[in-house]
PyMOL Python script that loads the backbone (N, CA, C, O; Angstrom):
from pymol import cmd

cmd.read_pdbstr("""\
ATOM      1  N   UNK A   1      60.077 170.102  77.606  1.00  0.00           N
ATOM      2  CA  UNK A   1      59.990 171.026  76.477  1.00  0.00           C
ATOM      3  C   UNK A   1      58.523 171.348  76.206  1.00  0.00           C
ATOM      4  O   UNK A   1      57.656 170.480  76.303  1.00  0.00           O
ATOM      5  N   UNK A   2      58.289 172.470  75.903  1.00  0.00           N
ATOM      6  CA  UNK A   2      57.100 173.432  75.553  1.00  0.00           C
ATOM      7  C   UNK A   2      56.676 172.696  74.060  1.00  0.00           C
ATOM      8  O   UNK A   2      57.337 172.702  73.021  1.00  0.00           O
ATOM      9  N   UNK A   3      55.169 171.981  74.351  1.00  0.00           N
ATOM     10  CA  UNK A   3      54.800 172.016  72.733  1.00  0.00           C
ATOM     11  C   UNK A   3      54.422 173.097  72.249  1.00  0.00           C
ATOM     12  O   UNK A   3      53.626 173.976  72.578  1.00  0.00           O
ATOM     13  N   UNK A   4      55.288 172.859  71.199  1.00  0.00           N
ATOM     14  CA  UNK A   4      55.160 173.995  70.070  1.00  0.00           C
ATOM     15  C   UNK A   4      53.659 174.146  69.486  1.00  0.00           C
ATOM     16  O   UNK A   4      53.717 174.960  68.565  1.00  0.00           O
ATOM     17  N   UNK A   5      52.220 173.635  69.681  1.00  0.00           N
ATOM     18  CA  UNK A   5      51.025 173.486  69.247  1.00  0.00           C
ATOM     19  C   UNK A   5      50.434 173.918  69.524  1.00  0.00           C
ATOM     20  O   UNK A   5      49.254 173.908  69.172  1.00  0.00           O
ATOM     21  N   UNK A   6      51.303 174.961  70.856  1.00  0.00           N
ATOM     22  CA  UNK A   6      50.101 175.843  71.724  1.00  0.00           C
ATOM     23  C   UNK A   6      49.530 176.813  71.024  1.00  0.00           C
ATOM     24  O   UNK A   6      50.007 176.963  69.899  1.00  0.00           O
ATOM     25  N   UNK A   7      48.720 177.474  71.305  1.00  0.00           N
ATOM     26  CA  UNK A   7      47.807 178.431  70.233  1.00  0.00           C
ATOM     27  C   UNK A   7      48.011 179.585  71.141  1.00  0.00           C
ATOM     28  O   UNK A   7      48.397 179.533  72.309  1.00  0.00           O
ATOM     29  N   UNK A   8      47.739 180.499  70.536  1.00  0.00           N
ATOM     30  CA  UNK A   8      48.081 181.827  70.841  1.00  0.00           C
ATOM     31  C   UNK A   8      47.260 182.293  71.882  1.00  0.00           C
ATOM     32  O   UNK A   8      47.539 183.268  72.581  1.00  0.00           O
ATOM     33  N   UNK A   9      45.927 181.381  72.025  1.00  0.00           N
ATOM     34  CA  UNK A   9      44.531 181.705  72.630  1.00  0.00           C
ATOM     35  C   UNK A   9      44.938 180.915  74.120  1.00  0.00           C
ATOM     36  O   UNK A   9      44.628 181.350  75.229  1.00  0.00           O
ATOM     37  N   UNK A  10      45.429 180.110  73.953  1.00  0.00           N
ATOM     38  CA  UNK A  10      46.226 179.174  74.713  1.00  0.00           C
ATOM     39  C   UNK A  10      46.908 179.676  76.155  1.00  0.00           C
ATOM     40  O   UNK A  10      46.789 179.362  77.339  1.00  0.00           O
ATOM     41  N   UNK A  11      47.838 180.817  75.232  1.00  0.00           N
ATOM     42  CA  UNK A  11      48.872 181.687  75.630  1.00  0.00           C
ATOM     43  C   UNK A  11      48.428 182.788  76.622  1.00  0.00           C
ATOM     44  O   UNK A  11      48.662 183.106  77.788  1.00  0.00           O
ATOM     45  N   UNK A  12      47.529 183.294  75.391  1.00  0.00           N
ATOM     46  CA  UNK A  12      46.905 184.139  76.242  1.00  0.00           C
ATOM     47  C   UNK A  12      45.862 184.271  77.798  1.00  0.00           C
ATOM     48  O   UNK A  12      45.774 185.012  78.776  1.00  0.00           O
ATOM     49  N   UNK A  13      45.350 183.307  77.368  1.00  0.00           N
ATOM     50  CA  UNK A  13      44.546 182.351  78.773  1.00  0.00           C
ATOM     51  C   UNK A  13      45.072 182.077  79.731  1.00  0.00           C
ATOM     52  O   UNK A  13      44.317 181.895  80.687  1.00  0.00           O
ATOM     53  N   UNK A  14      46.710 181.894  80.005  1.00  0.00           N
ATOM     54  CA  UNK A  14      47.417 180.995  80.810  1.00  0.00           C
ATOM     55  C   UNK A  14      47.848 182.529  81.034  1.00  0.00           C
ATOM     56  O   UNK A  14      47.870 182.945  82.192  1.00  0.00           O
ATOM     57  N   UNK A  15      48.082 183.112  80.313  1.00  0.00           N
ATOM     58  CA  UNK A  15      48.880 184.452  81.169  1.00  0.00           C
ATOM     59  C   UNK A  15      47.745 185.382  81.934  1.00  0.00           C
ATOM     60  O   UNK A  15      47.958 186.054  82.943  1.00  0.00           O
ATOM     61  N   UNK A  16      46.331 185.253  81.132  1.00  0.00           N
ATOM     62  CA  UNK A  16      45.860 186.122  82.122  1.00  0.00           C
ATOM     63  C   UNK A  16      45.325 185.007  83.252  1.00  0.00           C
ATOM     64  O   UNK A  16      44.500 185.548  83.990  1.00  0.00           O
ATOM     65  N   UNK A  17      45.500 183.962  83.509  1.00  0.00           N
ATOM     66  CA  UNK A  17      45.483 183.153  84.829  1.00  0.00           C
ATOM     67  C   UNK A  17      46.088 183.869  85.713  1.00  0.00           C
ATOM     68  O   UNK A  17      45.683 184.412  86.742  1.00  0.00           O
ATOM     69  N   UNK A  18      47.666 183.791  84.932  1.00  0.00           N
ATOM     70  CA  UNK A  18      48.875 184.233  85.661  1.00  0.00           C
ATOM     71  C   UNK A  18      48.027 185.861  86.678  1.00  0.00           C
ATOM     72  O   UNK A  18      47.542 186.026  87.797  1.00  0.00           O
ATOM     73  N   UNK A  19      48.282 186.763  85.394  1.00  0.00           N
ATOM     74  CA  UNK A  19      47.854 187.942  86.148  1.00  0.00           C
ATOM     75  C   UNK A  19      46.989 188.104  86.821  1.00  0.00           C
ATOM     76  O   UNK A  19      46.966 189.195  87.390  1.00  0.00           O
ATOM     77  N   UNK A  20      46.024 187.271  87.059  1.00  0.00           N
ATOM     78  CA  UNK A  20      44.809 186.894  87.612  1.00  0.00           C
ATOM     79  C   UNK A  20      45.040 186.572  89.255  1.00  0.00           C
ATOM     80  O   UNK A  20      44.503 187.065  90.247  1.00  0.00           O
ATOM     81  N   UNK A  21      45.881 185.721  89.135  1.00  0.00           N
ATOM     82  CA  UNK A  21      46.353 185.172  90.915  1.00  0.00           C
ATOM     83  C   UNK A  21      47.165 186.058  91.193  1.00  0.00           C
ATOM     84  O   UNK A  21      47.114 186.304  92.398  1.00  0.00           O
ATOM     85  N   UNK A  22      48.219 186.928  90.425  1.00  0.00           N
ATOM     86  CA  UNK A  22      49.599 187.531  91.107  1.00  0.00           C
ATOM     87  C   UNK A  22      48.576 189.182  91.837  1.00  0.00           C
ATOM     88  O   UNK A  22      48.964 189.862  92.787  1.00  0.00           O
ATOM     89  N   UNK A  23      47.464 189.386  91.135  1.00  0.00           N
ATOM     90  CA  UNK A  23      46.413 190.582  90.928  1.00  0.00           C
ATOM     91  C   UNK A  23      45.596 189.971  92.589  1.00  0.00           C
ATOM     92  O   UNK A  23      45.414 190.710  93.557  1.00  0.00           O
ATOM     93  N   UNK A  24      45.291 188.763  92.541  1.00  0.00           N
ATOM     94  CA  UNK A  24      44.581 188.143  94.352  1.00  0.00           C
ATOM     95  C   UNK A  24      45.418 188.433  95.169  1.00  0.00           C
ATOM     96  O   UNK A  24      45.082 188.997  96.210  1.00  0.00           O
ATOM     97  N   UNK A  25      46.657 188.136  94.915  1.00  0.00           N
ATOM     98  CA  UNK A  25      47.679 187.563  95.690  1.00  0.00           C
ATOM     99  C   UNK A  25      48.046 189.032  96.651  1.00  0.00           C
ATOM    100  O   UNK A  25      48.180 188.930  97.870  1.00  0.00           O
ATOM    101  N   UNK A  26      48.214 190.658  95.798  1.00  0.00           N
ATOM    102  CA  UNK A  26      48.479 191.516  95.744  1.00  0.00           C
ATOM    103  C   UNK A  26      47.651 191.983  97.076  1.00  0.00           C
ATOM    104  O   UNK A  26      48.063 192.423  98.150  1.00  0.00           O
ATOM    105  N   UNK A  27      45.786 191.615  96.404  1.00  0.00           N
ATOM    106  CA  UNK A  27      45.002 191.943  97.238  1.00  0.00           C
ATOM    107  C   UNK A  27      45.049 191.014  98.366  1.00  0.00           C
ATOM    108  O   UNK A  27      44.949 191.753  99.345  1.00  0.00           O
ATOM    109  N   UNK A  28      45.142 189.851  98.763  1.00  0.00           N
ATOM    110  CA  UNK A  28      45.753 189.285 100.049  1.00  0.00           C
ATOM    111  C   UNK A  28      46.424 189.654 100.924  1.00  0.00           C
ATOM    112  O   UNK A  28      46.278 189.354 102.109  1.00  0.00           O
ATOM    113  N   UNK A  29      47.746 190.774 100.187  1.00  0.00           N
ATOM    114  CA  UNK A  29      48.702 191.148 101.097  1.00  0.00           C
ATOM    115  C   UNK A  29      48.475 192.208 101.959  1.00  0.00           C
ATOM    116  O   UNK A  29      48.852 192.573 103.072  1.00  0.00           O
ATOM    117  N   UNK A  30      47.536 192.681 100.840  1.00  0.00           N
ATOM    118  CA  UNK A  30      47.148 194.311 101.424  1.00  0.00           C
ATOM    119  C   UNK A  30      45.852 194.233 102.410  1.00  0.00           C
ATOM    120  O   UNK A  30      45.633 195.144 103.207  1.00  0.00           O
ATOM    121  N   UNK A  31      44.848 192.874 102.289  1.00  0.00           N
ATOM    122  CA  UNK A  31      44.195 192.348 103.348  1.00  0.00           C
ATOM    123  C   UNK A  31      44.601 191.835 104.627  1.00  0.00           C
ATOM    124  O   UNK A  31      44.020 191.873 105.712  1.00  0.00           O
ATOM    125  N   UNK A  32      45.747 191.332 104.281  1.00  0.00           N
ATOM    126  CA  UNK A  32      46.328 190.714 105.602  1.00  0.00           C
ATOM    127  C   UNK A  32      47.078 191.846 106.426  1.00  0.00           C
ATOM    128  O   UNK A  32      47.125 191.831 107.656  1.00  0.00           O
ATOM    129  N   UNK A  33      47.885 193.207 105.333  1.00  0.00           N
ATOM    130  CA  UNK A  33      48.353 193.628 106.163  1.00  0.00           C
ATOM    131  C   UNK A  33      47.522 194.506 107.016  1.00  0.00           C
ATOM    132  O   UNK A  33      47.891 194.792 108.155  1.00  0.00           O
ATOM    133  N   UNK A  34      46.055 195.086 106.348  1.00  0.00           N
ATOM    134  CA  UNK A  34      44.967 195.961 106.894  1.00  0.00           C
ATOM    135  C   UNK A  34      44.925 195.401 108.399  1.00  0.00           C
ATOM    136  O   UNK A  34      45.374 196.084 109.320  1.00  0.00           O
ATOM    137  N   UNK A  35      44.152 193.647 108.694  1.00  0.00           N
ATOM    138  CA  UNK A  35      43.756 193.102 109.530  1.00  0.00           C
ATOM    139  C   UNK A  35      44.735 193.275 110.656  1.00  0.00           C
ATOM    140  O   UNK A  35      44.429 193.362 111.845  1.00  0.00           O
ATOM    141  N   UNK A  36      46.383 193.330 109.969  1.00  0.00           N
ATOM    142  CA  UNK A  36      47.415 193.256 111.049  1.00  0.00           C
ATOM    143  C   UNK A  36      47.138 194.236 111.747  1.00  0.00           C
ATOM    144  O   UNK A  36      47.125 194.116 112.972  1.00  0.00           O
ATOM    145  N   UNK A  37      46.799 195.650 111.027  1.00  0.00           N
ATOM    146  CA  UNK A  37      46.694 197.287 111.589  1.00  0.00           C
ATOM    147  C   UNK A  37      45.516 197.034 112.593  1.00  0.00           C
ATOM    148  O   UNK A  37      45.529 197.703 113.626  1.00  0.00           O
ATOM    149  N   UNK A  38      44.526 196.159 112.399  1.00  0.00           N
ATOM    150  CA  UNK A  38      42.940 196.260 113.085  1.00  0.00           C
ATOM    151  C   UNK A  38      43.571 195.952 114.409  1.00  0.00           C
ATOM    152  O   UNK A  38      43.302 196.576 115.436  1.00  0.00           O
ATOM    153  N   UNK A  39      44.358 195.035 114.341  1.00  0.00           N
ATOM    154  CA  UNK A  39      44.151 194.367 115.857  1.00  0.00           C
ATOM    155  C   UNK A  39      45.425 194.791 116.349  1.00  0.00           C
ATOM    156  O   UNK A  39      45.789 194.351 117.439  1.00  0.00           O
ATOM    157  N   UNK A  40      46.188 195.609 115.688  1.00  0.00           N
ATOM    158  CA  UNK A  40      47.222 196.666 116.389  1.00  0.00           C
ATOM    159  C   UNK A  40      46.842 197.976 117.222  1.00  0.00           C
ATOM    160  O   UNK A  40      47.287 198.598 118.186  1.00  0.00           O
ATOM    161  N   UNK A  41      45.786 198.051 116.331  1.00  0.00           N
ATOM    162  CA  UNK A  41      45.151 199.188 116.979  1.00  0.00           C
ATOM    163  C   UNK A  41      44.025 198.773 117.950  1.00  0.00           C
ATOM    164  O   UNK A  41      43.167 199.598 118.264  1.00  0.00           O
ATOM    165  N   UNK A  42      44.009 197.491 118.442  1.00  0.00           N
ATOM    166  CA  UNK A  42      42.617 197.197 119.147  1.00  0.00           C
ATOM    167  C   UNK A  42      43.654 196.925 120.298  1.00  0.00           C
ATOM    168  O   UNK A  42      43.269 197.073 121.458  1.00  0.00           O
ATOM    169  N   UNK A  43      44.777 196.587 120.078  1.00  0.00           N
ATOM    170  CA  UNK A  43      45.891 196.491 121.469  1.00  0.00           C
ATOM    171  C   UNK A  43      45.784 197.409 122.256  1.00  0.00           C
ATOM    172  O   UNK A  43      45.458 197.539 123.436  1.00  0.00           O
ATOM    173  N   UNK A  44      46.369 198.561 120.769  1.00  0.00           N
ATOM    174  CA  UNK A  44      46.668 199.858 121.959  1.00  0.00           C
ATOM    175  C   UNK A  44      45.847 200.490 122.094  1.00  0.00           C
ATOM    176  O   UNK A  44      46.171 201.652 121.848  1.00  0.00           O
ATOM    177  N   UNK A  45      44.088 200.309 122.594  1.00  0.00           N
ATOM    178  CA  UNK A  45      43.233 200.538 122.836  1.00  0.00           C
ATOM    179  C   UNK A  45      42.627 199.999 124.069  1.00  0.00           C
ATOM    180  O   UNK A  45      41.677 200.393 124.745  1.00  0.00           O
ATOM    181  N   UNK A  46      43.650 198.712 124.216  1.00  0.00           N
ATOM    182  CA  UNK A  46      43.495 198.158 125.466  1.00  0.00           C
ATOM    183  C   UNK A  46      42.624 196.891 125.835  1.00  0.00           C
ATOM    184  O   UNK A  46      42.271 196.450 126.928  1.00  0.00           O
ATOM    185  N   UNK A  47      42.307 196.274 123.996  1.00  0.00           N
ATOM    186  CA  UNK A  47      41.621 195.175 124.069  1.00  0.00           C
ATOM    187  C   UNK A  47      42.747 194.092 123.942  1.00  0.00           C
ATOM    188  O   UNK A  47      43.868 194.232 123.452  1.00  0.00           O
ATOM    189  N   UNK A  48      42.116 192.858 124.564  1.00  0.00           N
ATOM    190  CA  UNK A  48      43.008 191.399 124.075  1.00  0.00           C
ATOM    191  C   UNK A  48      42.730 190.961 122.757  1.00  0.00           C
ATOM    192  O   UNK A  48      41.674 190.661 122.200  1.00  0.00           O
ATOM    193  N   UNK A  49      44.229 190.996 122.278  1.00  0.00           N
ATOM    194  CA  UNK A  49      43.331 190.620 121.100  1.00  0.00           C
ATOM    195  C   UNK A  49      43.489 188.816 120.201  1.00  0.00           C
ATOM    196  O   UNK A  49      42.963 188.271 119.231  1.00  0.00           O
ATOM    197  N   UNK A  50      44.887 188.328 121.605  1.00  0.00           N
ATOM    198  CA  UNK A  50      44.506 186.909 121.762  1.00  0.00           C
ATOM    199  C   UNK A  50      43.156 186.339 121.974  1.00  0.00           C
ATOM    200  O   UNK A  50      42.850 185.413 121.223  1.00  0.00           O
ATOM    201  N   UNK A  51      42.111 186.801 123.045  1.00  0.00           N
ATOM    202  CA  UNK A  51      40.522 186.844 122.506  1.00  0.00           C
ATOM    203  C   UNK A  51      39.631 187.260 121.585  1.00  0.00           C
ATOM    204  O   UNK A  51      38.507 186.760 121.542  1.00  0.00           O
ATOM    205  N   UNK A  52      39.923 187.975 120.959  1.00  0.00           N
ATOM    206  CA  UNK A  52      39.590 188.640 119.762  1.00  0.00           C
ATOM    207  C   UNK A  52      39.705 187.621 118.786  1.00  0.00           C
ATOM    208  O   UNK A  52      38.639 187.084 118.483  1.00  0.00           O
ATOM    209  N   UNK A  53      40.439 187.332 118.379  1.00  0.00           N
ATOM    210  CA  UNK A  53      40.874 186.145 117.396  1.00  0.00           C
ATOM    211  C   UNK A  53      40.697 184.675 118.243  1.00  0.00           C
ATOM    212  O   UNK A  53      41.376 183.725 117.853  1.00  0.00           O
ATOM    213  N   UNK A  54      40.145 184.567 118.941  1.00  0.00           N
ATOM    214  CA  UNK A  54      39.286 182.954 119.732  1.00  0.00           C
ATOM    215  C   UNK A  54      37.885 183.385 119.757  1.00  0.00           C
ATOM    216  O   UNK A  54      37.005 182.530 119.856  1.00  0.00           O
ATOM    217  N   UNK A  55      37.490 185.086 119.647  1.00  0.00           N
ATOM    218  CA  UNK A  55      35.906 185.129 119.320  1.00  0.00           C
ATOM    219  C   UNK A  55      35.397 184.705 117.901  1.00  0.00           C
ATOM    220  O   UNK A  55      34.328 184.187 117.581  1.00  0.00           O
ATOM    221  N   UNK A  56      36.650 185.137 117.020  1.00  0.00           N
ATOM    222  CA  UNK A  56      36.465 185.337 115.656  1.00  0.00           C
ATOM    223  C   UNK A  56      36.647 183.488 115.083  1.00  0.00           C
ATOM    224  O   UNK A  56      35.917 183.045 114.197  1.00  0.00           O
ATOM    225  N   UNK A  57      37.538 182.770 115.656  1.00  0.00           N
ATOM    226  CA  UNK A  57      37.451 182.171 115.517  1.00  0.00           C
ATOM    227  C   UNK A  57      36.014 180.759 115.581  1.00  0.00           C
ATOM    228  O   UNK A  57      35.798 179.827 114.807  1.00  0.00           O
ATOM    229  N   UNK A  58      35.357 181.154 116.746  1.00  0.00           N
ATOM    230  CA  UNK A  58      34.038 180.986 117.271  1.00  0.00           C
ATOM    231  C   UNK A  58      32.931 181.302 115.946  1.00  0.00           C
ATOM    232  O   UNK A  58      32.110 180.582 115.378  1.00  0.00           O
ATOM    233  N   UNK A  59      33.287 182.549 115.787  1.00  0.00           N
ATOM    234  CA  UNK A  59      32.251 183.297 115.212  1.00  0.00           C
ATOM    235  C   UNK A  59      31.892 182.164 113.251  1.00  0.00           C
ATOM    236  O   UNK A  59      30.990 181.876 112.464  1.00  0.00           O
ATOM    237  N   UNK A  60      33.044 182.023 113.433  1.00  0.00           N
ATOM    238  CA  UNK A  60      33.038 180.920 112.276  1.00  0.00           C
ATOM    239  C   UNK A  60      32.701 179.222 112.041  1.00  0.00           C
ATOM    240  O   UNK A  60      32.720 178.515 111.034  1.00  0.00           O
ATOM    241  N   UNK A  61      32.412 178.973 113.365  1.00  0.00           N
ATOM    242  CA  UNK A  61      31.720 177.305 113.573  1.00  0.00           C
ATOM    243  C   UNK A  61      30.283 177.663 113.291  1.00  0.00           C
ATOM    244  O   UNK A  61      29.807 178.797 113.227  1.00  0.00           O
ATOM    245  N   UNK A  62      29.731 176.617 113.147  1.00  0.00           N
ATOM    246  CA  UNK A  62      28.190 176.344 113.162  1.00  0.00           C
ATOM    247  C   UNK A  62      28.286 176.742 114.725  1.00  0.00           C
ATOM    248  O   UNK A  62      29.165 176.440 115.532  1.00  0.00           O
ATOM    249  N   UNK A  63      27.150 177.489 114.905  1.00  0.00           N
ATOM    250  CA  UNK A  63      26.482 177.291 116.798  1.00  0.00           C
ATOM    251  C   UNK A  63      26.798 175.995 117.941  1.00  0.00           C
ATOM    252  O   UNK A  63      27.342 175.870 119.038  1.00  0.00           O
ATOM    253  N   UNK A  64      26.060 175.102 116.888  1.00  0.00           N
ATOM    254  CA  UNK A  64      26.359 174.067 117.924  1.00  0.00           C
ATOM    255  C   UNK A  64      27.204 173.066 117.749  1.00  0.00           C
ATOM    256  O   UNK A  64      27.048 171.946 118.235  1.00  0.00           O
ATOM    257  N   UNK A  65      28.236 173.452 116.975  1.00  0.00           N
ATOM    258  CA  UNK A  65      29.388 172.506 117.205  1.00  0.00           C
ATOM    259  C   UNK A  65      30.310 173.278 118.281  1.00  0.00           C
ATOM    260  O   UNK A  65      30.808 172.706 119.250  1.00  0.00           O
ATOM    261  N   UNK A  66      30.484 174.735 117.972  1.00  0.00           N
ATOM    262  CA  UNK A  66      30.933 175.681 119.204  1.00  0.00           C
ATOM    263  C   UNK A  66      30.544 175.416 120.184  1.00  0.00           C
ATOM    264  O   UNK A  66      31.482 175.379 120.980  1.00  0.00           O
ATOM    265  N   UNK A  67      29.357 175.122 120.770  1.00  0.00           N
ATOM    266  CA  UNK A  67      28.656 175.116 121.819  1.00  0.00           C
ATOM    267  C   UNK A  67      29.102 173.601 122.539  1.00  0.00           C
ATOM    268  O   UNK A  67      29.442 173.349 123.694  1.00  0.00           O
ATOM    269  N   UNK A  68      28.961 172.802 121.447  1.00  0.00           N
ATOM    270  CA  UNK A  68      29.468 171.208 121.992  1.00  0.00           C
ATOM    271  C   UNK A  68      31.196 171.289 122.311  1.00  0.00           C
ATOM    272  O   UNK A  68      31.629 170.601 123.236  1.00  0.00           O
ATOM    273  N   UNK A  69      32.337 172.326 121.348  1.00  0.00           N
ATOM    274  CA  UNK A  69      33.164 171.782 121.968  1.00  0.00           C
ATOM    275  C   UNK A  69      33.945 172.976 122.785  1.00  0.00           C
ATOM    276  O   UNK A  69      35.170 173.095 122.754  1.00  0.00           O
ATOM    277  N   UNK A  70      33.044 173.863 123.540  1.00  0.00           N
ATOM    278  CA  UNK A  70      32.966 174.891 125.089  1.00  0.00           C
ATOM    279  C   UNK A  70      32.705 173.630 126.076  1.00  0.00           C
ATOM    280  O   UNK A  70      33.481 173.263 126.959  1.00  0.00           O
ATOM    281  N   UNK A  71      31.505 173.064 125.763  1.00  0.00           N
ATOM    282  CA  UNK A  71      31.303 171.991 126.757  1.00  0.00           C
ATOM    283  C   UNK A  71      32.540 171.188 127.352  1.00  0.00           C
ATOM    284  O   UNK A  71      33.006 170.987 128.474  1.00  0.00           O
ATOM    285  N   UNK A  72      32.898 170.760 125.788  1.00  0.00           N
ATOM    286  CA  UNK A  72      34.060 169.629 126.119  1.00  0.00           C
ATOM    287  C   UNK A  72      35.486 170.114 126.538  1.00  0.00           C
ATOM    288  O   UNK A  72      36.422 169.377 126.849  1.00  0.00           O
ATOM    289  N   UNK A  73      35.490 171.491 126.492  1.00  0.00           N
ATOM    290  CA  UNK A  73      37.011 172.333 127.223  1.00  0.00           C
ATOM    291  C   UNK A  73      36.366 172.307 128.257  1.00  0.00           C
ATOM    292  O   UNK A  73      36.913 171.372 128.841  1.00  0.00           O
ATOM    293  N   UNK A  74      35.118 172.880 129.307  1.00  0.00           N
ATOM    294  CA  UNK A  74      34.562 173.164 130.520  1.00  0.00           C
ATOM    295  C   UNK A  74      34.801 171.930 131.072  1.00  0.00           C
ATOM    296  O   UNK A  74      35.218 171.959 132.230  1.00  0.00           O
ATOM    297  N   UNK A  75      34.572 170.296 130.298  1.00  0.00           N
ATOM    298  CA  UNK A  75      34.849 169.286 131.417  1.00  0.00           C
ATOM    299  C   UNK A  75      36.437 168.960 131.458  1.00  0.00           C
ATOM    300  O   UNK A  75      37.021 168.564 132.467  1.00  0.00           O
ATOM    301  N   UNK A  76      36.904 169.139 130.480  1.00  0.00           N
ATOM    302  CA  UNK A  76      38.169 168.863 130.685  1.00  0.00           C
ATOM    303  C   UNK A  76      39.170 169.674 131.852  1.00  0.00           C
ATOM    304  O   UNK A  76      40.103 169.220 132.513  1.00  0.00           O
ATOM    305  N   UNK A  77      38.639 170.915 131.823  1.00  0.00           N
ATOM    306  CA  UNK A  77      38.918 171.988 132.411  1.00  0.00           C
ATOM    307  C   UNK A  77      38.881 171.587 134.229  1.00  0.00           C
ATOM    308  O   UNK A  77      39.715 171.550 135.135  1.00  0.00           O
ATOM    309  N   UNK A  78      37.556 171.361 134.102  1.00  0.00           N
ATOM    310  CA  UNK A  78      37.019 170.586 135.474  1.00  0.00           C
ATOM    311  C   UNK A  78      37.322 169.546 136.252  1.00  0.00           C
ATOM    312  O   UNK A  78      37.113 169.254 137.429  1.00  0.00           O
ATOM    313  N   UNK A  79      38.193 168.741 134.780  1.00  0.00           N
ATOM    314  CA  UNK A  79      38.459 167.337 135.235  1.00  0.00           C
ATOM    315  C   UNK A  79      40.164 167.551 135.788  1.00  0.00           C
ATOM    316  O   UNK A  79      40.897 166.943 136.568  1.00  0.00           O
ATOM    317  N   UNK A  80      40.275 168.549 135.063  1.00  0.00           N
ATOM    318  CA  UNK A  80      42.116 168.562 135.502  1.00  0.00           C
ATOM    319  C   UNK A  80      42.224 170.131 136.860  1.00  0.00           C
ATOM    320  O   UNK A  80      43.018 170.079 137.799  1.00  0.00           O
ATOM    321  N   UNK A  81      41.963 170.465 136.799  1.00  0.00           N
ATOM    322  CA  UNK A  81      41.321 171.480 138.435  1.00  0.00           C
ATOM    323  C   UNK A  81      41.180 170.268 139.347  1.00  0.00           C
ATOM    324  O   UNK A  81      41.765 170.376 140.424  1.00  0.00           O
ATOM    325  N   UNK A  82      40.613 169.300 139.155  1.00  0.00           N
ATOM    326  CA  UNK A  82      39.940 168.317 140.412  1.00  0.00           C
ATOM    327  C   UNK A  82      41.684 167.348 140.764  1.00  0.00           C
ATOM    328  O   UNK A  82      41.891 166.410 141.534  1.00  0.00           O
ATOM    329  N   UNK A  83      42.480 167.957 139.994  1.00  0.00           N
ATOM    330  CA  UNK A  83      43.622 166.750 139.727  1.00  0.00           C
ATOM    331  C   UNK A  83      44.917 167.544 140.606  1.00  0.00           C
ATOM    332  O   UNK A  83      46.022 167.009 140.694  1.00  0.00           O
TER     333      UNK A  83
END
""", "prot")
cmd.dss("prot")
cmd.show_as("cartoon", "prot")
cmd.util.cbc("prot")
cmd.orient("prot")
């Protein structure tokens, strides 16, 4: 049960929370669905865009943690080729 002590200021705060996330949430959808269009259209353009999204993914590590774990796919890579 709802205490009855809540204040009106209370009320109001919690609802514009509310409208606050449902107002992100809105813009999320319409971000996510943009990005869907980007790399729809980078298909039928004739790019991969399973690489595209492993560059982007890249593009978001520090340098050299990327760099350390290219290394560590290249030996693994190397080690199971030799197998």
């Amino acid at each position: 049960m709802i205490n009855n002590t809540i204040t009106n200021e209370t009320k109001l705060e919690l609802k514009n929370m509310v409208e606050e996330v449902e107002r992100l949430t809105s813009q999320k959808d319409q971000i996510t669905s943009e990005i869907r269009e980007t790399f729809e259209a980078a298909a039928n353009k004739g790019f991969d865009v399973k690489a595209m999204k492993e560059v982007i993914k890249l593009r978001k590590k520090d340098p050299q943690k990327a760099i350390s774990e290219e290394d560590m796919r290249e030996l693994y890579k190397d080690l199971l080729i030799e197998i």
